[in-house]
N, C-alpha and C positions, 0 to 999 in steps of 0.2 A: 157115109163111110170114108169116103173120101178126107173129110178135115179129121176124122179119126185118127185116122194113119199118119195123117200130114202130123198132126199133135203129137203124136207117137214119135214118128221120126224126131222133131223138135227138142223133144224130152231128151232123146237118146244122146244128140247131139251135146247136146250139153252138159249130160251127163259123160258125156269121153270127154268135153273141150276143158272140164274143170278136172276130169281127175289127169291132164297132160300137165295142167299149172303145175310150176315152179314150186318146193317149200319157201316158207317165208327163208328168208336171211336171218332172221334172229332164230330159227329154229334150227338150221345149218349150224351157226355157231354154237349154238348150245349141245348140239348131240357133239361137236366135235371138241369142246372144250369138257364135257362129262370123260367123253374118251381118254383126254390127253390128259386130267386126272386122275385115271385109274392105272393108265401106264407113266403116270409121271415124266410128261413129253409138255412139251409147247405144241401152237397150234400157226401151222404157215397157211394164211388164206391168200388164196389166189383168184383176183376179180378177174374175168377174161369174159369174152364171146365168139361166137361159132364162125364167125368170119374175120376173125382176128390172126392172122399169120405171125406175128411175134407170138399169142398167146398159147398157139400149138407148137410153136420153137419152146418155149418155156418149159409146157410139159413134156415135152417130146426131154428135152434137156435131163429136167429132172427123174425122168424115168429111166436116164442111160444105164444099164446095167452096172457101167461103174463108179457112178454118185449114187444112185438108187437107196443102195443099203445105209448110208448114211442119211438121208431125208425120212427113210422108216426109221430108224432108230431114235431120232430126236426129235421129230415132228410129227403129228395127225395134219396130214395135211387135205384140205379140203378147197372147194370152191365153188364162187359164187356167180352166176352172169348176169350181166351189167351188159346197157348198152348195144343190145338189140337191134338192128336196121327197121327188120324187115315186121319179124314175130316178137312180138312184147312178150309174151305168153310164156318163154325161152328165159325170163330174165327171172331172178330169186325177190318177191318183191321185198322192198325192204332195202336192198344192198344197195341204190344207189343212191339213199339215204346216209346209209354210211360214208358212203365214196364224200360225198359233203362235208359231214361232220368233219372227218379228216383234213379238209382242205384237197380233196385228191381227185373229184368230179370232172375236171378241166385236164388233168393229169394223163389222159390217155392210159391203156391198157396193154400189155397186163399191168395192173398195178398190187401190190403183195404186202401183206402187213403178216407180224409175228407176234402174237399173244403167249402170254401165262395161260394155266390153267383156268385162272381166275379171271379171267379175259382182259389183265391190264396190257395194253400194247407198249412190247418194248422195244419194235424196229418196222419201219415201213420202208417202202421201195425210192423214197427221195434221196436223193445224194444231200453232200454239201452245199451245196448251191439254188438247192430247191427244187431240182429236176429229178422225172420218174426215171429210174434206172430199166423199169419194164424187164424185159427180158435182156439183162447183160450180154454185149458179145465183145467190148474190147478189154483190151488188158486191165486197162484203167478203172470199167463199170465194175468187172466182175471182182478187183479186189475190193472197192465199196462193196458189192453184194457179200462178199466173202466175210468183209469186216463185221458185216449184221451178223453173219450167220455164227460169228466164231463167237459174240457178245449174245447169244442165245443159244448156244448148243455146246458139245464136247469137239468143235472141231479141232481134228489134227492140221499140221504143216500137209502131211501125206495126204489127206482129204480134200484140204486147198486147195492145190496142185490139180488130182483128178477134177475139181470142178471148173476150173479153169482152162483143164484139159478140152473137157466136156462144151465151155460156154463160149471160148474166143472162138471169134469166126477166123478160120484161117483162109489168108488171102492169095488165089492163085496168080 
């Protein structure tokens, strides 16, 4: 009775520990690139993970109430995690295969790439210099970030501004 139960439990476990996995990373990009399709948007993926302090500056950023409406309007924006400590299990398998492909592995996080709908990538988060701009916070990162977003989106001067608003860190 005993190894019954034991087997029982076993099953169950396993049955929760697979249905916590991650979707793959090609499956991520693809519901988000069908999306960004049908409302004729691009797609801003954002590689992050759970113990990433810039990574939750990023979203924390981009969710400001007043950049927000503009990140919905021209973006499906989605995300992948990468680079896990502790729990693999937390990562999207697949993405950090991309992070490779890209040359962006080594790059640190967050790292943010902008696709078409048709998934050609037409801006990632490396500067001029070959450095990840991650989450932008001086004046200087976030007109490169600005500069991507304005060469893949309808940015205004006025939209600029609020995210610049939003992303310099101001220094006490």
């Amino acid at each position: 009775m005993k190894l019954k139960m034991l087997m029982v439990c076993l099953i169950f476990l396993g049955t929760i520990s697979s249905s916590i996995a991650q979707e793959k990373a090609s499956v991520v990009l693809d519901k988000a690139m069908a999306q960004a399709k049908k409302e004729k948007k691009n797609v801003f993926v954002m590689y992050h993970a759970s113990w990433c302090s810039w990574c939750k500056k990023m979203e924390a950023n981009m969710q400001n109430e007043a950049i927000k409406p503009f990140f919905d309007k021209n973006y499906v924006t989605t995300f992948l995690t990468v680079q896990e400590r502790k729990d693999k299990s937390l990562e999207n398998p697949g993405a950090d295969e991309i992070l490779k492909k890209y040359k962006a592995d080594q790059s640190g996080i967050p790292f943010w790439q902008i696709y078409d709908a048709d998934g050609k990538l037409l801006a990632d988060s490396f500067d001029a210099k070959g450095q990840n701009l991650g989450c932008p916070s001086t004046k200087e990162e976030v007109a490169a970030f600005t500069d991507k977003l304005k060469k893949t989106s309808s940015l205004t001067e006025k939209q600029r501004q609020k995210i610049e608003d939003v992303f310099v860190l101001k220094k006490k």
